[in-house]
N, C-alpha and C positions, 0 to 999 in steps of 0.2 A: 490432795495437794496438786494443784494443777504446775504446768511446768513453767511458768511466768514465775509460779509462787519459787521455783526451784531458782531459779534467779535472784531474784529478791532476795532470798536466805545467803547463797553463798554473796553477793554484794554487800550485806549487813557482815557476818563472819569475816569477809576482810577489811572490809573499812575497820572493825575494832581492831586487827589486829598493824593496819597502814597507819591510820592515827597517829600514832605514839611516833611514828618515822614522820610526820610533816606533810602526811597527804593527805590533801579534802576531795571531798566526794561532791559531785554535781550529776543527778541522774546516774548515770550508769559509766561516769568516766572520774578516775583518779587523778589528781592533779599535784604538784609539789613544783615550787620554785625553786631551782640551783643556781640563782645568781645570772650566771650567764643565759640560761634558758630556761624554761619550762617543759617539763616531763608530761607526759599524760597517755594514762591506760585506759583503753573504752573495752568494757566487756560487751560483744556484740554479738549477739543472739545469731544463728544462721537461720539463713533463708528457708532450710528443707525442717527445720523445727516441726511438726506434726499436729503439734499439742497434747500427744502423749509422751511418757516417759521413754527417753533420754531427754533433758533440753542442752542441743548445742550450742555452742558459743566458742569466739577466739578470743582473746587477749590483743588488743591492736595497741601501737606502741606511737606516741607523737610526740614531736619537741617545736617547742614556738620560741623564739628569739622576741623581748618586748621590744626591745630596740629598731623591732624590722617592723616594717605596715604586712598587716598578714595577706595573704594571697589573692589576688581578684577573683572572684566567681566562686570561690570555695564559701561551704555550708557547714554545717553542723559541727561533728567534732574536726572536719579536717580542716576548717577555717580559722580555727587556731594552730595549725601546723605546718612548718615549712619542713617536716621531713618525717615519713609515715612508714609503718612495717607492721611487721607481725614479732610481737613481743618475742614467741617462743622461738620463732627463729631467730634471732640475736643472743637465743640461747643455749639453742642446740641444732641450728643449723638446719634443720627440716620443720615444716609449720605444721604443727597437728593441734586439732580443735580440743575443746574440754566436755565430756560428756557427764550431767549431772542428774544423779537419780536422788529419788526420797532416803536410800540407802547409805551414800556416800558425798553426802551435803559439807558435811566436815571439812573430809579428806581433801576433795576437790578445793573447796576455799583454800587451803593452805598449797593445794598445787598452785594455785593462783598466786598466793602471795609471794611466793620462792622464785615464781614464774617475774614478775615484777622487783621483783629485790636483785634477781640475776638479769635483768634484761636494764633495770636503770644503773647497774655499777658497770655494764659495757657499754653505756652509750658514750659517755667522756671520751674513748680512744676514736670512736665513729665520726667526731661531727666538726673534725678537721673542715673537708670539704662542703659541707653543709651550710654554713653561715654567707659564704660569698655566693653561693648560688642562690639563696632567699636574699639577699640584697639585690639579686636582677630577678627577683617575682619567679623564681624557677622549683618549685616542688624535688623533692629529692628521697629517694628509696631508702629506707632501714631494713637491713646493712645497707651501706653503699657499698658499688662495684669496686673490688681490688687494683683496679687500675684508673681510678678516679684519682684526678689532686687536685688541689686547692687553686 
């Protein structure tokens, strides 16, 4: 099993299990509408990946406003987003990656999902200040700074 394929596995594992909550899958990024914005989780491979076992990856966290024009110059998954983080810190305060072996393909998927389930029921208190700053084309960090307002 190579470590692409470890990939692959735990993205199927939570898609079955995101589904059923309202989120679609596009490549390697989870998406769900909440009216006001759009959520979206890219599982993203890290750079120092090897190609043998462990495959790294983070959970990156985005919200797009449809209402707003998305950001000049931005690409990929972050051109859908006027406000960008690392999931796991919205959820525990420190960013730590996910390490995925042939062994614990499972486990991980479900770190993932819990990772996502607790990282989209905190975003609603976060994004006060976030909407008026993507109305002036301004990208904005998940969390935002505690002394940030609107």
């Amino acid at each position: 099993m190579t470590v692409r394929h470890l990939g692959s596995e735990v993205l199927k594992l939570a898609h079955a299990k995101l589904k059923p909550l309202g989120f679609s899958k596009n490549g390697q990024t989870f998406s769900r509408n909440r009216h006001e914005y759009v959520e979206r989780f890219l599982i993203l491979g890290s750079q120092w990946n090897s190609g043998d076992e462990p495959w790294l990856f983070s959970v990156e966290v985005g919200v797009f406003f449809p209402d707003v024009p998305p950001l000049a110059g931005a690409k990929g998954f972050w051109k859908h987003c006027h406000a960008v983080g690392n999931a796991v810190r919205l959820v525990h305060e420190s960013a730590h990656g996910f390490e995925v072996r042939s062994t614990n393909i499972e486990a991980i998927a479900a770190d993932v999902v819990a990772t996502i389930e607790s990282a989209s029921d905190a975003l609603p208190a976060l994004l006060g200040p976030v909407k008026p700053r993507a109305m002036k084309q301004l990208i904005s960090p998940l969390p935002v700074p505690n002394n940030w307002s609107v």
